[in-house]
C-alpha positions in Angstrom: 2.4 1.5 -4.0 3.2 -0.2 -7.4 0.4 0.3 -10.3 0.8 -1.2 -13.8 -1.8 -0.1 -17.0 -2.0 -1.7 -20.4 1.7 -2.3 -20.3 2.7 -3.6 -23.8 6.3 -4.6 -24.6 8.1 -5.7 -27.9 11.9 -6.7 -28.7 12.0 -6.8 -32.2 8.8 -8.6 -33.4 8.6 -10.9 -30.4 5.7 -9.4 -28.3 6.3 -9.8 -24.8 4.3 -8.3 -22.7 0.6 -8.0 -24.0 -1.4 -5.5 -22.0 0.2 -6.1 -18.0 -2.8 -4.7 -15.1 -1.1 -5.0 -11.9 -1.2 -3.2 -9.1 0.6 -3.7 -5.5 -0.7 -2.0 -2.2 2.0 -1.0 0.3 3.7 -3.0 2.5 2.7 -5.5 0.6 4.6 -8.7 -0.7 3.8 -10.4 -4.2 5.6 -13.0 -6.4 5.2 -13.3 -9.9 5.6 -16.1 -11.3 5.8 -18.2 -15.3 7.3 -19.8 -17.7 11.1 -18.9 -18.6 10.6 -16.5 -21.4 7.0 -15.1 -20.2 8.5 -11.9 -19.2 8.5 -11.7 -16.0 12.2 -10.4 -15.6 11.5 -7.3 -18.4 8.0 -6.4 -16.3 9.9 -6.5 -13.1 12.8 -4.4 -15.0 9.7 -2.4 -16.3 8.0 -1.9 -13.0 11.7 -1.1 -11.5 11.8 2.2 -14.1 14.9 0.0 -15.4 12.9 -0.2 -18.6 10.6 1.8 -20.7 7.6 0.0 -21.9 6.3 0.5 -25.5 3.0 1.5 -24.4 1.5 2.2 -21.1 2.6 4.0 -17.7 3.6 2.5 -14.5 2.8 4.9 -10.8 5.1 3.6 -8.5 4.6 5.9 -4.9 2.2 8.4 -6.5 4.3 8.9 -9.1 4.0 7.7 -12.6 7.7 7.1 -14.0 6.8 7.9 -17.8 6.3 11.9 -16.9 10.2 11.9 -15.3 13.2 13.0 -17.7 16.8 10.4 -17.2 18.0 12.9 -13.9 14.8 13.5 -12.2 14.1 9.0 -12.9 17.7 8.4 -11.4 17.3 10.3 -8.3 13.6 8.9 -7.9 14.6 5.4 -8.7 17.7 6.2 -6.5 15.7 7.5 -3.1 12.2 5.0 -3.7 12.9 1.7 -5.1 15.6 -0.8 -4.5 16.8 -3.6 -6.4 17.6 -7.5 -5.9 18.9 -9.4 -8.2 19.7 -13.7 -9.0 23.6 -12.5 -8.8 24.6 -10.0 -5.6 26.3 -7.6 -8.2 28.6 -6.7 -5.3 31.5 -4.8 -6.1 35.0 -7.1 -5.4 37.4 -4.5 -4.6 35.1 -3.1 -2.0 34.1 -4.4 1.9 30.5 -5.4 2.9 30.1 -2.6 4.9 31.3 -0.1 1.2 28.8 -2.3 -0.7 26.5 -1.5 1.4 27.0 2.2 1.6 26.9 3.0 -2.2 23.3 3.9 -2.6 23.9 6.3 -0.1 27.0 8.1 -1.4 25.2 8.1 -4.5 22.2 10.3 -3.1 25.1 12.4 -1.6 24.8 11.4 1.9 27.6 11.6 4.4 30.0 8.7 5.2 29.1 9.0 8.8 25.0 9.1 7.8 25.6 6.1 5.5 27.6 3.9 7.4 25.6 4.6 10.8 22.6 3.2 8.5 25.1 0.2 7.3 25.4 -0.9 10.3 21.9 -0.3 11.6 21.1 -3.0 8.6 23.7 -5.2 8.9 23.3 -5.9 12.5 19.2 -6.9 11.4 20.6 -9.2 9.1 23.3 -10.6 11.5 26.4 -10.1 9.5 27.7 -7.1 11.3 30.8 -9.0 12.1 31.6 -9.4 8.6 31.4 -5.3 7.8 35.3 -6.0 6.3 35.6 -8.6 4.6 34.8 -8.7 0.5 32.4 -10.6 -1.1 35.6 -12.7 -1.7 35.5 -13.5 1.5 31.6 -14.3 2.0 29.6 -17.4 1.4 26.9 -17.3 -1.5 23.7 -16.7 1.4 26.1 -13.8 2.6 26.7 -12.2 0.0 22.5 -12.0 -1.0 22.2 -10.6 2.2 24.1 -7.9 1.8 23.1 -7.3 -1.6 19.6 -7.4 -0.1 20.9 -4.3 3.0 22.5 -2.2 -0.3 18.6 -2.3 -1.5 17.1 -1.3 1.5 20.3 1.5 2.1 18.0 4.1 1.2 15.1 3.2 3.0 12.7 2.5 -0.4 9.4 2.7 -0.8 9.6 -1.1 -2.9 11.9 -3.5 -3.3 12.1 -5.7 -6.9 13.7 -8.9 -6.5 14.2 -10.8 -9.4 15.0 -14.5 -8.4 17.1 -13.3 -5.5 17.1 -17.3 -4.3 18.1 -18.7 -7.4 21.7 -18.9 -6.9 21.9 -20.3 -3.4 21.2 -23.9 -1.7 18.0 -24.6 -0.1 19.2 -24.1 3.3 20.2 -20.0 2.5 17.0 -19.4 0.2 15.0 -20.4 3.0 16.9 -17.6 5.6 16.6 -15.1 2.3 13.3 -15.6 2.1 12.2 -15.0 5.8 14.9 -12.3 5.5 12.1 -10.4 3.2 9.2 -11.2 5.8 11.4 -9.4 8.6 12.3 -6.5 6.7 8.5 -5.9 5.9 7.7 -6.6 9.7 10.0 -4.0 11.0 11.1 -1.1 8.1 7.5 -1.1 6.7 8.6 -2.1 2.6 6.8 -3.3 -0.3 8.2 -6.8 -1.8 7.5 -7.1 -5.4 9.4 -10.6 -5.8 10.0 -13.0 -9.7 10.8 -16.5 -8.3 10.7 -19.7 -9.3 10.6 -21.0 -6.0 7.2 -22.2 -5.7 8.1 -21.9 -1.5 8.6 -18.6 -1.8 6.0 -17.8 -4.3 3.4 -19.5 -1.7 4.9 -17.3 1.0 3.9 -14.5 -0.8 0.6 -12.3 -0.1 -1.0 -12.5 -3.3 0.9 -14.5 -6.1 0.6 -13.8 -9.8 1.2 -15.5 -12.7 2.3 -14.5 -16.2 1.2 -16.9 -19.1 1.7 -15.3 -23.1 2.2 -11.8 -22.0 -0.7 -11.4 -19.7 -1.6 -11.9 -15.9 -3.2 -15.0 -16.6 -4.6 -15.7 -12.7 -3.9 -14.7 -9.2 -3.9 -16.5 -6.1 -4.6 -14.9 -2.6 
């Protein structure tokens, strides 16, 4: 699902990443794991199509994201991969149920198509009685959730999470992260997951590890 060659990144003389090899079979789900400041955030960002790396390509779904131009990389980033982040990134002004509908409107879906799917999701994640209120309104596990049903709006082929449990207490990282084990179990995705929850990270079907710029090891 996810393949990574040579992938070489720089930010001004700091080397970052020094030759990445991954790769990620489908319906699989990984953690990667390191040091703050190994660069597992800009590989995930990388791997996402977020970011361009220096030097080598990245297949994600058969495709390999370096061969795209900007349109043709939104609407493919758009329709195959969703995103997670540490902070929900909901939108204030908006409902749950709105949030959770923008991927859709954005791939030019109905209101009716997208907020029949909205639902679908936000009853599998048991906050479909909370479809109106705003993030406002929603406690900190909540809101992850629905950040985590606006990812899978557009049915992806992978989802990148990038400490999606780092903002939360230990009683809503631990729903969150069986939240990912459900959603693999029953829509069929790919969990590509940076964490330093080393509970999660052992949760994980294969974890990797990124030590000065490189997969240093792998544990299975």
């Amino acid at each position: 699902m996810v393949v990574a060659e040579n992938i070489h990144k720089s930010f001004g003389k700091v080397e970052v990443l020094k030759g990445i090899e991954l790769q990620v079979n489908e319906q699989e789900i990984v953690s990667i794991a390191g040091a703050s400041g190994a660069g597992k955030s800009t590989l995930l960002q990388i791997l996402g199509t977020i970011e361009k790396p220096d030097k080598g390509r990245v297949i994600v779904d058969g495709v390999e994201a370096g061969r795209l131009k900007d349109k043709a990389l939104s609407a493919f980033r758009n329709k195959k991969i969703g995103f997670v982040f540490q902070f929900h990134h909901l939108l204030p002004e908006f409902t749950a149920l709105e949030n959770i509908c923008i991927p859709a409107f954005i791939a030019g879906k109905s209101r009716k198509t997208a907020e029949q799917r909205a639902y679908e999701l936000l009853d599998f994640i048991h906050l479909k009685e909370r479809a109106g209120h705003k993030p406002s309104e929603l406690s900190g596990g909540e809101q992850q959730r629905i950040a985590v049903a606006r990812a899978l709006m557009n049915n992806p082929s992978v989802v990148f999470a990038d400490e999606p449990s780092g903002n939360l207490d230990s009683s809503a990282s631990e729903a969150l992260h069986q939240l990912f084990f459900d959603l693999r179990k029953n829509f069929g995705q790919t969990f590509v997951i940076v964490t330093h929850n080393k509970a999660l990270a052992a949760m994980a079907d294969r974890q990797f590890f990124i030590k000065d710029g490189i997969i240093s090891g792998e544990n299975i």
